[in-house]
C-alpha positions in Angstrom: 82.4 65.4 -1.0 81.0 65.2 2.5 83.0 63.7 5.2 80.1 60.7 5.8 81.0 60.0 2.4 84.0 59.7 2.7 83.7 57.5 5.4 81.2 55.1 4.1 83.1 55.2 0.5 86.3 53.8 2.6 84.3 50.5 3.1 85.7 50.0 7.2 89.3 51.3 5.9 90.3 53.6 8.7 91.3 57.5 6.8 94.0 59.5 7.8 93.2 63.1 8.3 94.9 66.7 10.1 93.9 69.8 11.1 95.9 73.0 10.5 96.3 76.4 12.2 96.6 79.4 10.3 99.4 81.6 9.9 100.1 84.6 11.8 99.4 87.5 9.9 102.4 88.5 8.0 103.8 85.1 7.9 103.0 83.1 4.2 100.8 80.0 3.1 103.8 78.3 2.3 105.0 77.5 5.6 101.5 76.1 5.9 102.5 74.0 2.6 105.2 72.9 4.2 103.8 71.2 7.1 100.7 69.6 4.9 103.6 68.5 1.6 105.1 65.7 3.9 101.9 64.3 4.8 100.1 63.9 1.6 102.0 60.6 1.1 99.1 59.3 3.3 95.8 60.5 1.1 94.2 62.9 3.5 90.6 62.7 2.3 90.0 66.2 4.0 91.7 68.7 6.1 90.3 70.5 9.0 91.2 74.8 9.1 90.6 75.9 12.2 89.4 79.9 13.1 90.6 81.9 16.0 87.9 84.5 17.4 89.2 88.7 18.0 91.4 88.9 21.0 92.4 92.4 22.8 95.9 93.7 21.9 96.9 97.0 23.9 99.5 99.3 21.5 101.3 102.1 23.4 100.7 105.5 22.6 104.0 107.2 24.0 102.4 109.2 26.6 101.8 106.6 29.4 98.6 105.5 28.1 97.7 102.2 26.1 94.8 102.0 23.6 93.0 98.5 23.7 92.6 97.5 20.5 90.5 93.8 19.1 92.3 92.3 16.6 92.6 88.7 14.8 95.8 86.8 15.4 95.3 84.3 12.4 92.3 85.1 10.2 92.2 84.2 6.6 90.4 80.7 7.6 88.5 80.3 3.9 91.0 81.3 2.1 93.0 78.7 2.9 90.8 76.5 2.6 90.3 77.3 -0.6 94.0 77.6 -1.0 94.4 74.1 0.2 91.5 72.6 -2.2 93.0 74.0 -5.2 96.6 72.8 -4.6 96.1 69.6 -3.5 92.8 68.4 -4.8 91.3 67.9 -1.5 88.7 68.8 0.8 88.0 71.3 3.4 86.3 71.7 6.3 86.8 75.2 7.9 85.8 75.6 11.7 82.7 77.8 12.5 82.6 79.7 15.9 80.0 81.1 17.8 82.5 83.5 20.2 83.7 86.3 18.1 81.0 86.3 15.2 77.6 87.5 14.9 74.8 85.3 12.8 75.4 88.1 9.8 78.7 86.8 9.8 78.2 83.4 10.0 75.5 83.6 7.1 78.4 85.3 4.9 80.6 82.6 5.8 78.8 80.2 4.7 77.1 81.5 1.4 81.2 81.9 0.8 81.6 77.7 1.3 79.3 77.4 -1.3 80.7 79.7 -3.7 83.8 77.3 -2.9 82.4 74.2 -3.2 83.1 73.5 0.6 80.6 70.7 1.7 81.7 70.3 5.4 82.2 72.8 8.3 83.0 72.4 11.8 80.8 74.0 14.4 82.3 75.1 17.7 80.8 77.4 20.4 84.9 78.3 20.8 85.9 79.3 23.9 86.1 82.3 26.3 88.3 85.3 25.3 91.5 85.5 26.3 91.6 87.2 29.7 87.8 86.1 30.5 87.0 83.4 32.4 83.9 82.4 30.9 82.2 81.9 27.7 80.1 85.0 27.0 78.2 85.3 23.6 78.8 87.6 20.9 76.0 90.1 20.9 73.9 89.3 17.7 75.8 85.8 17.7 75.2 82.0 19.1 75.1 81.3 22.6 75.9 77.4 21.8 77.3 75.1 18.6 73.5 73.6 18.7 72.2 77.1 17.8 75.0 77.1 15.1 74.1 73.8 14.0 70.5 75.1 13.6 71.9 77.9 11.6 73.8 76.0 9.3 70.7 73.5 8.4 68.6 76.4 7.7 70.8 78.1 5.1 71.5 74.6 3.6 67.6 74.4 3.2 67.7 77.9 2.0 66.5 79.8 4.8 68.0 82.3 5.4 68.2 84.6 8.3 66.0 87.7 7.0 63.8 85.5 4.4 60.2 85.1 6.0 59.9 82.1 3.2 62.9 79.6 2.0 64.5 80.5 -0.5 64.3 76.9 -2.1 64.3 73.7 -1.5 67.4 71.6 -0.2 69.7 74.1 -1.6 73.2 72.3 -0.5 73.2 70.3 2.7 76.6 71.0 4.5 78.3 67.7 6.9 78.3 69.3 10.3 80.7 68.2 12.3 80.9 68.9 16.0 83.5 68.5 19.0 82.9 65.0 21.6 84.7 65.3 24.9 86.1 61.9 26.2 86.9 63.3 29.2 84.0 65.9 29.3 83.8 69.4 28.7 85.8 71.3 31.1 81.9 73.3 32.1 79.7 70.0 31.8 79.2 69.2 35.5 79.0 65.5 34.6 79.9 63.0 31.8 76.5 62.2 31.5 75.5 65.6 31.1 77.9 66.2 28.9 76.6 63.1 26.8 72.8 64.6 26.5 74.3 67.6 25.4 75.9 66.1 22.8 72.6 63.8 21.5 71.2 67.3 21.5 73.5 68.7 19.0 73.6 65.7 16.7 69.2 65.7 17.0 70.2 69.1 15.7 71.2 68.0 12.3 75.2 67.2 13.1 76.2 64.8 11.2 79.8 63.6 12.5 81.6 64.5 15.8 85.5 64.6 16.5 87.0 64.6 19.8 89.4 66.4 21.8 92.5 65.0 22.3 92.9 62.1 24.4 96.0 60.0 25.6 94.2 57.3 26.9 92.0 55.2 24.4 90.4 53.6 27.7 88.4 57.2 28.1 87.7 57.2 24.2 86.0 53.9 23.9 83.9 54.4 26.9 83.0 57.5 25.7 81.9 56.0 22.3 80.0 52.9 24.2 77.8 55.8 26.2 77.8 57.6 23.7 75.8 54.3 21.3 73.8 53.6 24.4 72.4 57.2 24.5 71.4 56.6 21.0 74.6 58.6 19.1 74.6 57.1 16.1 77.1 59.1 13.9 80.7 58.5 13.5 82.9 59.3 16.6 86.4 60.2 14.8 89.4 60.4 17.7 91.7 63.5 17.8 95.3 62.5 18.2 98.1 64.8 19.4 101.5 63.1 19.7 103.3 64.8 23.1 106.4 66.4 21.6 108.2 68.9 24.3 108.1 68.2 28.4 106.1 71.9 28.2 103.1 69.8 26.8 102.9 68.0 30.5 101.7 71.7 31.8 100.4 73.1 28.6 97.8 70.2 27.3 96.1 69.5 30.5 95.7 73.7 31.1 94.4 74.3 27.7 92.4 71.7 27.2 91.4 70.0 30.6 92.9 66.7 30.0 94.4 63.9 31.9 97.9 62.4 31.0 98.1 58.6 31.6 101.2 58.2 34.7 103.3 55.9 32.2 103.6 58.8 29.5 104.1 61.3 32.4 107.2 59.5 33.6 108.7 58.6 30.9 108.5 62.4 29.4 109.7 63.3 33.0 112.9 61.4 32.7 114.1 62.0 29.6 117.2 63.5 28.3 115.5 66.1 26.0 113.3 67.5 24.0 114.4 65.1 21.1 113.8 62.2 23.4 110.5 63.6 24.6 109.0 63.6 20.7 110.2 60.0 20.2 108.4 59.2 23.5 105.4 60.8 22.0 106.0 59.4 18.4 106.0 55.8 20.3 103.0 56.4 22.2 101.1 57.7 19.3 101.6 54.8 17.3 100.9 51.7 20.0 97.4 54.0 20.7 96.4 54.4 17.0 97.0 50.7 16.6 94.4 50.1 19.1 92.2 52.3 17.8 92.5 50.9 14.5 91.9 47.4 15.9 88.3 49.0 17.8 87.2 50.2 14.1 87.7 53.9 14.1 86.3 55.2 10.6 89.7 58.3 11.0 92.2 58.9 12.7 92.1 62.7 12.8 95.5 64.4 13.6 96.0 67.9 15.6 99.2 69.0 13.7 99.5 72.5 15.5 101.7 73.7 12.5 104.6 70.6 12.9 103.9 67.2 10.5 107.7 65.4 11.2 106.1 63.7 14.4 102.7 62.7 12.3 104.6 61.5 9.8 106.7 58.9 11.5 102.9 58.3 13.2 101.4 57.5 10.0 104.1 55.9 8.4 103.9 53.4 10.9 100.0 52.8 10.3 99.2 53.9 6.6 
């Protein structure tokens, strides 16, 4: 089932939904099980997979010299999607990139959805490659997710990307889902900007949008007002990270370009611990999805990052 289904099927009900990294290679699904078991007390509609582009690796050779070498860190993004779907009875949504994948590849990918039965997918331009500063595209790939989007509503029509002629008509019409920046995109040099850019992939043919991480609803529902008065009428679904070690006060705002509200930044400053620093973050998650829930947001989308205890006591609170 598509996520706007889902949605409209929930009649206002707010869902509960995650998103889940893949394993290192070597390491097995069922720590991924693991981390999703505890949370399926709380009906997860649909999961989000997400897909991590190549990366350079450098292996030495023994003679003073390294070979550079591009490698995945944590590939196997269908598969476990499909994994997930047939264990739990749920659905999928894997994320799409345009760094680190041609359009061949993305065609494959997602003639395998439908050999799946996935209905959704995610589409990201991703980000630069570790060690670059900038986004550059994949040669033979997407410059942008509203080329991707593009892509994916061609090959849903039946176009594909070496048939002069469609294939046939309305073959299976994926839920596109794209990424909303409350606080902007680190690049965009304005909100505003940012905001058209967004209208444009949604004119494209997306369908839903979920945000970055936020941990101040005051940026989320202004983003959501501009967003309506620009004429974005799809659903906005927040991304929701509870803050779990004092690390996260350098490592969220680095990785993703976000601000941290000064309350949570001093009370995660003066605690004891790390144990006191996740039930900080447990409280703060739980007083911001109540006010989400009172503003009427159709999900509450939760970034596990392979650790569900925190979400839990989150959810528990809520569902």
């Amino acid at each position: 089932m598509k996520i706007t289904e889902h949605i409209k099927n929930a009649n206002g009900k707010t869902l509960f939904s995650l998103e889940v990294v893949p394993p290192q290679k070597g390491i097995g699904i069922e720590d991924l099980y693991t981390n999703i078991d505890p949370l399926m007390e709380f009906k997860p509609p649909f999961i989000d997979v997400t897909t991590s582009r190549e990366e350079y690796i450098y292996i030495d050779k023994g003679n003073g010299l390294m070979e550079r070498r591009i490698t995945r860190m944590r590939p196997g993004t269908l598969g476990i999607c499909a994994a997930i779907q047939h264990k739990y009875n749920v659905d999928t949504v894997p994320h799409l990139l345009c760094g680190g994948f041609t359009k061949e590849e993305t065609e494959y990918l997602l003639v395998d959805c439908m050999y799946l039965g996935i209905d959704n997918v995610m589409a990201l331009r991703g980000d630069a490659m570790k060690g670059h500063q900038y986004f550059e595209p994949t040669q033979g790939g997407h410059a942008s997710a509203m080329d991707l989007v593009n892509q994916i509503n061609d090959l849903g029509r039946g176009k594909y990307l070496h048939n002069e002629e469609q294939v046939c008509d309305e073959l299976n019409k994926f839920c596109i889902g794209v990424a909303g920046y409350p606080e902007k995109h680190m690049e965009a040099p304005s909100m505003n900007y940012d905001l058209k850019w967004l209208k444009q992939k949604v004119d494209a043919g997306a369908d839903y949008i979920v945000t970055q991480m936020f941990f101040d609803n005051k940026k989320y529902i202004e983003f959501v007002q501009k967003a309506r008065e620009m004429g974005i009428t799809v659903p906005i679904i927040p991304g929701i990270k509870p803050i779990a070690t004092k690390k996260h006060l350098k490592i969220l705002p680095q990785v993703f370009k976000i601000d941290l509200p000064e309350e949570l930044i001093n009370e995660v400053e003066n605690a004891k611990n790390n144990e006191a620093v996740k039930q900080i973050g447990i409280e703060w998650a739980i007083a911001q999805c109540r006010e989400l829930l009172d503003f009427g947001v159709p999900v509450l989308h939760f970034y596990s990052m392979g650790k569900s205890d925190n979400i839990k006591k989150v959810a528990g609170e809520l569902f």
